[in-house]
C-alpha positions as CSV (number, residue, x, y, z in Angstrom):
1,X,24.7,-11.5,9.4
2,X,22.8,-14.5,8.1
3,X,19.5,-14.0,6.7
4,X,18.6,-17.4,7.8
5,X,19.0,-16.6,11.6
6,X,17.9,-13.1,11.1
7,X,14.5,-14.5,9.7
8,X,14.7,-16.9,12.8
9,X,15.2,-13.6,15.3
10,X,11.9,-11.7,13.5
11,X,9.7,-15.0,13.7
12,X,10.8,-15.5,17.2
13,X,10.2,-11.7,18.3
14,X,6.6,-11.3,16.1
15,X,5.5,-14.9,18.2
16,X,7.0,-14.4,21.4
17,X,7.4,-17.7,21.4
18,X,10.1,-20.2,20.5
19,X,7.5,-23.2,20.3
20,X,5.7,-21.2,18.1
21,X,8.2,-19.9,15.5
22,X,9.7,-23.5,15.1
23,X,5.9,-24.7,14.0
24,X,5.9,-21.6,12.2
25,X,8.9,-22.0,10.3
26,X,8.7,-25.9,10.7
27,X,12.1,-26.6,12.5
28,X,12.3,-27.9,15.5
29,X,13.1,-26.1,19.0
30,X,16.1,-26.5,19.9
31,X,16.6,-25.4,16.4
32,X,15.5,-21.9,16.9
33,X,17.2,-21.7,19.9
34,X,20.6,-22.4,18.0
35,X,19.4,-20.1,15.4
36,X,18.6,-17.2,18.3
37,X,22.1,-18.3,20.3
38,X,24.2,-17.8,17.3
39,X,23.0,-14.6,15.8
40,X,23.4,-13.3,19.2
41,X,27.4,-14.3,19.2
42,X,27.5,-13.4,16.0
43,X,26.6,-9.4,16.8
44,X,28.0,-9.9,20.8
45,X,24.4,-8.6,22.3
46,X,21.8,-10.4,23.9
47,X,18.4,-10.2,21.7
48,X,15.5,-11.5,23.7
49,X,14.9,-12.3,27.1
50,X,13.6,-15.7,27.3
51,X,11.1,-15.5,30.2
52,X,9.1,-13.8,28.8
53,X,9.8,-13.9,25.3
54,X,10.7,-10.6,24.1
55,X,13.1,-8.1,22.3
56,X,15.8,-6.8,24.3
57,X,16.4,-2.8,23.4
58,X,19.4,-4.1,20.9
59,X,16.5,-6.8,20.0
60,X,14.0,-3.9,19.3
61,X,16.5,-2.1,17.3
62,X,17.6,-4.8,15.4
63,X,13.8,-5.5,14.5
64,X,13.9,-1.7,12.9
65,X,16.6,-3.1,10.3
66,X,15.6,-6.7,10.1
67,X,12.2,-6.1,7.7
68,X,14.0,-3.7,5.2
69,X,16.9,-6.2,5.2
70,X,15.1,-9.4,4.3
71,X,12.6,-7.2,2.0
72,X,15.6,-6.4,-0.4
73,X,17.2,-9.8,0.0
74,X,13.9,-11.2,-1.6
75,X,13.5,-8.6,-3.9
76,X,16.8,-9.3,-5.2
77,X,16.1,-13.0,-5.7
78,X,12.8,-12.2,-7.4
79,X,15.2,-9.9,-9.3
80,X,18.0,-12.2,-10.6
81,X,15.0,-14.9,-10.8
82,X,13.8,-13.2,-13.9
83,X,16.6,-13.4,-15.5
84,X,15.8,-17.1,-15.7
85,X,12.7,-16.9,-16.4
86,X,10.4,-18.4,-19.2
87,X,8.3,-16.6,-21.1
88,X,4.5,-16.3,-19.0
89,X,1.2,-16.6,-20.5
90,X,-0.4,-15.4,-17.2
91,X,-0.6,-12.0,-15.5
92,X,-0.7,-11.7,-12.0
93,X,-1.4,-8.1,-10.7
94,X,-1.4,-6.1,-7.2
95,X,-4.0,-3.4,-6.7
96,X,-4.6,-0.9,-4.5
97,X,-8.3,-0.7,-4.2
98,X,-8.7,3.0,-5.5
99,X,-6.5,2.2,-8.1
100,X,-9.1,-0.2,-9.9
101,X,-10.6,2.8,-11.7
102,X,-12.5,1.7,-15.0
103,X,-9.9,2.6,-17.2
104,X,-7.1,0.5,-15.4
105,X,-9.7,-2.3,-15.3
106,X,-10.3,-2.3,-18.5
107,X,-6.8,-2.7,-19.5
108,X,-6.7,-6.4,-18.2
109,X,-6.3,-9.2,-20.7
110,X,-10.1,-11.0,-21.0
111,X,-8.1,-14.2,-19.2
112,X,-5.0,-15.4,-17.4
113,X,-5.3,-13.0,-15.0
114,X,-5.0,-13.2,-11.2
115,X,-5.9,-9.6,-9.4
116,X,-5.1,-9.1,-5.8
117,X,-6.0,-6.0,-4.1
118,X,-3.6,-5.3,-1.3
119,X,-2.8,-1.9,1.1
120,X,-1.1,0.5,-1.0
121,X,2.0,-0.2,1.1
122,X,1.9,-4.1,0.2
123,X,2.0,-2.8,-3.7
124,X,5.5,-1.9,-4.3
125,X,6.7,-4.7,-2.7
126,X,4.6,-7.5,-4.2
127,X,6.1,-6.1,-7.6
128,X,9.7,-6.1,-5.8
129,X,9.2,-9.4,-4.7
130,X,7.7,-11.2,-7.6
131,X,4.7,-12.2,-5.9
132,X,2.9,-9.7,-9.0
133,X,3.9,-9.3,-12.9
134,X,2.6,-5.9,-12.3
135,X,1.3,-3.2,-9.7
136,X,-1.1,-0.9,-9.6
137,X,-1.0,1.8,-7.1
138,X,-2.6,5.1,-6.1
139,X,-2.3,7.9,-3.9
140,X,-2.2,11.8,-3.6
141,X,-0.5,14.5,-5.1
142,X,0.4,17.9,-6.9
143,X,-0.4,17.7,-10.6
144,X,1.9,15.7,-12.3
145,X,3.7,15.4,-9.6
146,X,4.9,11.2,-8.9
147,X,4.2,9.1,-6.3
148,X,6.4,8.9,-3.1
149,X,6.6,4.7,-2.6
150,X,8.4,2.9,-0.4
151,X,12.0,2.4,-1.2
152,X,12.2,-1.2,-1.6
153,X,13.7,-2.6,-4.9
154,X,14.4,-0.5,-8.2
155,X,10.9,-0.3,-9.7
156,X,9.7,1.5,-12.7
157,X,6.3,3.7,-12.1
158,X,4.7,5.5,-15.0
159,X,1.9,7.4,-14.3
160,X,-2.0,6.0,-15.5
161,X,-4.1,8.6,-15.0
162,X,-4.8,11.5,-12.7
163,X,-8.7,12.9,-11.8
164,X,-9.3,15.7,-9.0
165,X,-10.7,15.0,-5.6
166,X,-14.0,15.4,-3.5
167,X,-15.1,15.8,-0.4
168,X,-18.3,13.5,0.1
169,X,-20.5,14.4,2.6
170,X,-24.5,14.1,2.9
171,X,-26.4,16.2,0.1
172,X,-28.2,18.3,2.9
173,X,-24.8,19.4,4.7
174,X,-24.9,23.0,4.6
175,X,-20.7,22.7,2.5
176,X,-22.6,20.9,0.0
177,X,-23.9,23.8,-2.0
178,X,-20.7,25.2,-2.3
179,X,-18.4,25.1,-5.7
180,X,-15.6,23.9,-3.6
181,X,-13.8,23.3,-0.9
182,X,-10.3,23.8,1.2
183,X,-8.9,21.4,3.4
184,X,-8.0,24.1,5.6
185,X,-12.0,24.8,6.0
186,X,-12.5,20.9,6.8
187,X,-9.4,20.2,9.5
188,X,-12.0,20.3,12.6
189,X,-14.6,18.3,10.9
190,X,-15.4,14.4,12.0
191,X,-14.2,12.1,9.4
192,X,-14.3,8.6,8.0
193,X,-11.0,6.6,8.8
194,X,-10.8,4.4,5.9
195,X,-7.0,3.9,4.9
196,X,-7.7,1.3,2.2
197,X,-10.5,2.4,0.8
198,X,-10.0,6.4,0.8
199,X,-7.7,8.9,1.2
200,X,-5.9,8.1,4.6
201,X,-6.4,10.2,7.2
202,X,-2.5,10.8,8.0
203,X,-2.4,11.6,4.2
204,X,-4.6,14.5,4.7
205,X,-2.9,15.8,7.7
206,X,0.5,15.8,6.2
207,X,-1.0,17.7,3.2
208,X,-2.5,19.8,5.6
209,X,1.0,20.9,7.2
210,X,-0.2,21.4,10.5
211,X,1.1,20.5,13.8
212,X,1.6,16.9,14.3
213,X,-1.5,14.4,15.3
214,X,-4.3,18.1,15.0
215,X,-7.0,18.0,13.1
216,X,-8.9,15.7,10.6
217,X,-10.9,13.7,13.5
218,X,-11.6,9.9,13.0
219,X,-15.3,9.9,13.3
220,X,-15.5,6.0,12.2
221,X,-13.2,4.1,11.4
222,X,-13.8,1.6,8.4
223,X,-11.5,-1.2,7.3
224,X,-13.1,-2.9,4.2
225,X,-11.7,-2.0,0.3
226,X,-15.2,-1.3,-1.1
227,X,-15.5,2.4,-2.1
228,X,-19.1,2.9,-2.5
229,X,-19.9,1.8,0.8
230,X,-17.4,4.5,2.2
231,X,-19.4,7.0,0.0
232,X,-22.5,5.8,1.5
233,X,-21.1,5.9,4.7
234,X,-20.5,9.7,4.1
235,X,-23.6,10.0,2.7
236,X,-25.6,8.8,6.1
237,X,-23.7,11.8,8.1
238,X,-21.0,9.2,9.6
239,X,-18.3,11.6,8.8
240,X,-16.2,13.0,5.7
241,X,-14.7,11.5,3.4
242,X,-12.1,12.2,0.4
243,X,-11.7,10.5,-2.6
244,X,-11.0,10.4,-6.6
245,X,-14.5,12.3,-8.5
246,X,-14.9,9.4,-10.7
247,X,-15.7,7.1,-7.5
248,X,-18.5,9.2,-6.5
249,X,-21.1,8.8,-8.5
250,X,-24.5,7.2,-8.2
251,X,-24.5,7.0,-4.4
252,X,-28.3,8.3,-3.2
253,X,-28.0,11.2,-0.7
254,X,-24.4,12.3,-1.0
255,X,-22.8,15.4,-2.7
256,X,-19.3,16.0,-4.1
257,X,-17.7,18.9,-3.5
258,X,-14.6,19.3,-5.8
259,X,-11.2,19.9,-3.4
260,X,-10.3,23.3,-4.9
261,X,-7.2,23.9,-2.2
262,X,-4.2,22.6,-1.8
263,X,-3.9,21.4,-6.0
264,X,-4.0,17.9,-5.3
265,X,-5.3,14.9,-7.8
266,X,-5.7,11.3,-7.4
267,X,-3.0,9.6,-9.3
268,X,-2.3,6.2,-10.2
269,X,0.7,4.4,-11.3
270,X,1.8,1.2,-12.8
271,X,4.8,-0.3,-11.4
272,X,7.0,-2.8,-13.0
273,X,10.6,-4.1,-12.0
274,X,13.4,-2.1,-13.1
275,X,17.0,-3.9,-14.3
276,X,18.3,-5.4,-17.1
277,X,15.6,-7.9,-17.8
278,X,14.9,-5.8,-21.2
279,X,11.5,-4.6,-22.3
280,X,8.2,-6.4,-20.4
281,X,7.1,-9.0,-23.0
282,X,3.6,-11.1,-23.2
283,X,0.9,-10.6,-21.1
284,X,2.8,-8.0,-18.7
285,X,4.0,-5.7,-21.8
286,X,0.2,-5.7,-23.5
287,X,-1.4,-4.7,-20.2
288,X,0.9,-1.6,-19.9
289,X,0.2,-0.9,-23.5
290,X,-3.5,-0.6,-22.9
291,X,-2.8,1.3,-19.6
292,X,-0.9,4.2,-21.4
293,X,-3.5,4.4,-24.6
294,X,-6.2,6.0,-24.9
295,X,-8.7,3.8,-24.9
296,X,-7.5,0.2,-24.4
């Protein structure tokens, strides 16, 4: 199968359009459609219909494959890419937002640095890819327990820190006296929605273990990175939120109630590409020293 026309086929099927995907990919029409015809010979199925534009169920199921395919392809090129490579003086690093604690960002170099925060699902495969030196990542999980990221290149993830969780909810709730808290006591309660800039809501239900799509209400959704706005959110009686201890401070009216059930922390993880490239050098090798010391 070539990756050219396969790129073609997911252009085409994300557009819905064959006008479209050649501007997109600047050929020209008749282009794509050559591209389109000859993948379909190629696997002996029709893809798309053509009026309107859109995946046929072999199309659809092809489109299942096609991202993981092309992911790994450019993840290998990025890979071999680095064998090549010169020396860099720069440091380009993806962030998820929770994981720009204080500690990881005070590990950055004082210049030639570019930071991008991204979903925490973009983070492994910025790294993969080699659109970042580095990656920063964060999530939920037993005590010194790793990560569970996406598999979508051979990365190496070492563990930054780990701090407990709390629920934040306004200081005069009547849970916000108590010494803790169990998610099992919280699963009917109206919460925040906030995937990039909390703990995601489906995160909490598959902790949770209970039957699929119950519980853990989306009160109001929010879609922006910034963490103290979600506190404050919480803190005006919007709904519930979840996140690391450290990123709850100093926000009037709220109260942090430690997560004392399940043993969960907030962990964090650097990622770096795995192979035989040898030990990270320059910039890339003093940021991870600094991440792993004490006090970089």
């Amino acid at each position: 199968m070539d990756p050219h026309l396969l790129r073609t086929y997911v252009t085409v099927a994300r557009l819905a359009s064959f006008s479209e995907a050649a501007r997109d990919l600047g050929y020209t029409q008749s282009a794509v459609s050559q591209h389109i015809a000859a993948l379909e010979t190629d696997l002996g199925l029709p893809l798309l219909t053509r009026r309107p534009v859109a995946p046929t169920p072999a199309g659809e199921r092809l489109l299942e494959h096609a991202g993981a395919l092309l992911l790994r392809l450019d993840a290998a090129r990025a890979d071999l890419g680095r064998f090549a490579a010169a020396p860099r003086a720069t440091l380009g690093v993806a962030a998820s937002p929770l994981a720009l604690t204080p500690r990881t960002l005070a590990a950055l170099p004082a210049t030639g640095v570019t930071l991008r925060a991204l979903p925490r699902e973009r983070v492994p495969v910025a790294v993969a890819t080699g659109e970042a030196d580095a990656g920063l990542v964060d999530g939920v999980a037993a005590p010194s327990d790793p990560l569970r990221l996406p598999d979508v290149a051979p990365l190496a993830a070492t563990g930054v820190t780990e701090e407990p969780l709390a629920v934040v909810l306004p200081a005069h709730h009547p849970l916000a006296a108590r010494p803790g808290l169990r998610l099992d006591d919280l699963v009917d309660a109206r919460w925040l929605d906030a995937p990039a800039a909390g703990i995601p809501l489906d995160r909490l239900r598959a902790v949770h273990g209970g039957p699929a799509g119950r519980g853990f209400r989306t009160a109001l959704r929010y879609e922006g990175t910034d963490t103290r706005t979600l506190a404050a959110l919480a803190a005006a009686g919007q709904g519930l939120a979840l996140l690391p201890l450290s990123a709850t401070d100093g926000v009037p009216g709220s109260a942090a109630v430690p997560l004392v059930a399940p043993r969960l922390v907030h962990r964090t993880e650097l990622l770096l590409p795995a192979g035989a490239h040898g030990e990270p050098s320059g910039p890339v090798a003093e940021f991870a020293r600094r991440l792993k010391s004490r006090h970089p």
